[in-house]
N, C-alpha and C positions, 0 to 999 in steps of 0.2 A: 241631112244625109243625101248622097248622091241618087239619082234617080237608078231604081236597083235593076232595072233592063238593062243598063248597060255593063253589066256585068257578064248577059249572057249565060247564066245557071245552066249546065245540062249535064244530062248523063247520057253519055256513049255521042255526045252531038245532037243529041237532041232534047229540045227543053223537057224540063222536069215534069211528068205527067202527074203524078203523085197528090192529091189532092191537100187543102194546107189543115192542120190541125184544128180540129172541134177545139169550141172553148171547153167542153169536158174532158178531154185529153190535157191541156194545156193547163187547167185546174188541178188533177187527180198528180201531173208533174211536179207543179208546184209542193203541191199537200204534201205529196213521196218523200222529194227532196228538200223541203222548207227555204225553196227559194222565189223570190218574188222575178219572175223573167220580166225584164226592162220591155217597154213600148217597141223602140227598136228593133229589138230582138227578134219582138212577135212579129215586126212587119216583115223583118229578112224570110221569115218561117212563112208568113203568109202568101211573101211574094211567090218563092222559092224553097218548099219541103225539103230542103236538103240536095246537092247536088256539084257538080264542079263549077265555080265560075272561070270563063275565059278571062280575065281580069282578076288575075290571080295570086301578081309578085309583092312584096312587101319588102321595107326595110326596119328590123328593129330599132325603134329608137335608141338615142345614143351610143349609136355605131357606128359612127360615117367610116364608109369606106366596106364594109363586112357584107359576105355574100347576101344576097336577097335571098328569104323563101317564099313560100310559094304554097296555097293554098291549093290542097288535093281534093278534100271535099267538106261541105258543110253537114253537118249530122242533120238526121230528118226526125219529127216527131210525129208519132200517131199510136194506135194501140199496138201494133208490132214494138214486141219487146225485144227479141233475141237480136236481131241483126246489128251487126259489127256494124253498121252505118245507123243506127239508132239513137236519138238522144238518149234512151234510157238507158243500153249497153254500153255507151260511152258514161255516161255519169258514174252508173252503177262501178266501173273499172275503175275510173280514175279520181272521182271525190274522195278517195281514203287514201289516196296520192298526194292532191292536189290541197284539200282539207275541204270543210265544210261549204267555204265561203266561195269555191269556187264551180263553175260550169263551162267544162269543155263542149266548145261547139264548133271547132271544125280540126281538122289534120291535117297536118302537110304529108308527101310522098314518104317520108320515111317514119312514120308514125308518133311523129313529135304532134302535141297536144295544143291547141292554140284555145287558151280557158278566157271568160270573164272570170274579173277577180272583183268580187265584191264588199269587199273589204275599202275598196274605194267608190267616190259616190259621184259621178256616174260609174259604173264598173269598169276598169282599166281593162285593156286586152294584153295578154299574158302569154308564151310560149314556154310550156316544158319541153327539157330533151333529155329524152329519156336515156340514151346514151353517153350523157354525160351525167352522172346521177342524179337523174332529174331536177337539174339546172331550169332556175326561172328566169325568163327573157322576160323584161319591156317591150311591149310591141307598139302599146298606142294607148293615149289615155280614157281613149272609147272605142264604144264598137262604132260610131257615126265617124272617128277620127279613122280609125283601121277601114271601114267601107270607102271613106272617101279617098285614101291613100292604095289603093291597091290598082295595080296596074297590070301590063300584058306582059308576059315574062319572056326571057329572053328565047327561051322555047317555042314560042308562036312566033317568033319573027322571022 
C-alpha cells in the first residue's frame, strides 16, 4: 500500500488530531459486529482516525469513461458512538443495508457508502448509491488497490 501521508488526511485543512483507536475499541468493534477488520484497515485507522484525504478521486472499476468519485471522508473509530462520522454510526446504519458481510468505511459528498465487502478474500471495495436503490458499484478489489488508486480530483486542480 501507498505510503498513506501522501494522501494528506485532514479535517477543515488540517491533519487529523484525533487520536488512533485502542486495541480495546478496535476489539469490542469487532465482537459488536462480528467482523474481523483486515491489517490495512487498522493501519489507514492508525494512520489517520478518520478524516478527508486530499487525494481523494477514484474511478470504479469497469467503467472506462464514467465520472470519477470522490472520497468525502473516511469514518473514525473510538468510544464515541453517536457521531455521523463514526465507524460505529455508520455500521450501525448501513449493515442491514449493505448485509452482514459488509463494513462501510468512508463517504463520498452525496452520501453514497464506499463498504468493504467481505465476502471476498482480501475484501473487495464496494460503492452503494443510495439513490439509485442502493445500487452496488465495483470500486477495487482491495482497500491496498482502492488506496493506491486514488488521486487529486479535478476540484483541487
Amino acid at each position: 500500500m501507498r505510503d498513506l501521508s501522501e494522501l494528506n488526511i485532514n479535517e477543515r485543512g488540517v491533519p487529523v488530531a484525533r487520536p488512533a483507536p485502542a486495541d480495546r475499541v478496535i476489539d469490542a468493534f469487532q465482537s459488536r459486529f462480528g467482523l474481523k477488520l483486515p491489517a490495512d484497515y487498522i493501519a489507514l485507522l492508525r494512520f489517520s482516525n478518520g478524516g478527508h484525504p486530499e487525494l481523494d478521486s477514484f474511478e470504479p472499476i469497469g467503467r472506462p469513461g464514467a465520472a470519477p468519485w470522490a472520497v468525502n471522508r473516511f469514518y473514525h473509530l473510538d468510544d464515541g458512538k453517536d457521531s455521523s462520522s463514526s465507524l460505529w454510526a455508520a455500521t450501525e446504519k448501513w449493515q442491514p443495508i449493505l448485509g452482514a458481510n459488509a463494513l462501510p468505511f468512508a463517504s463520498d459528498g452525496g452520501g453514497n457508502q464506499l463498504f468493504l465487502d467481505f465476502k471476498a478474500s482480501p475484501p473487495a471495495v464496494k460503492g452503494c448509491v443510495h439513490d439509485e436503490n442502493f445500487r452496488v458499484v465495483d470500486l477495487a478489489p482491495s482497500l491496498e488497490k482502492f488506496i493506491d488508486g486514488l488521486k487529486v480530483g479535478s476540484d483541487m486542480v
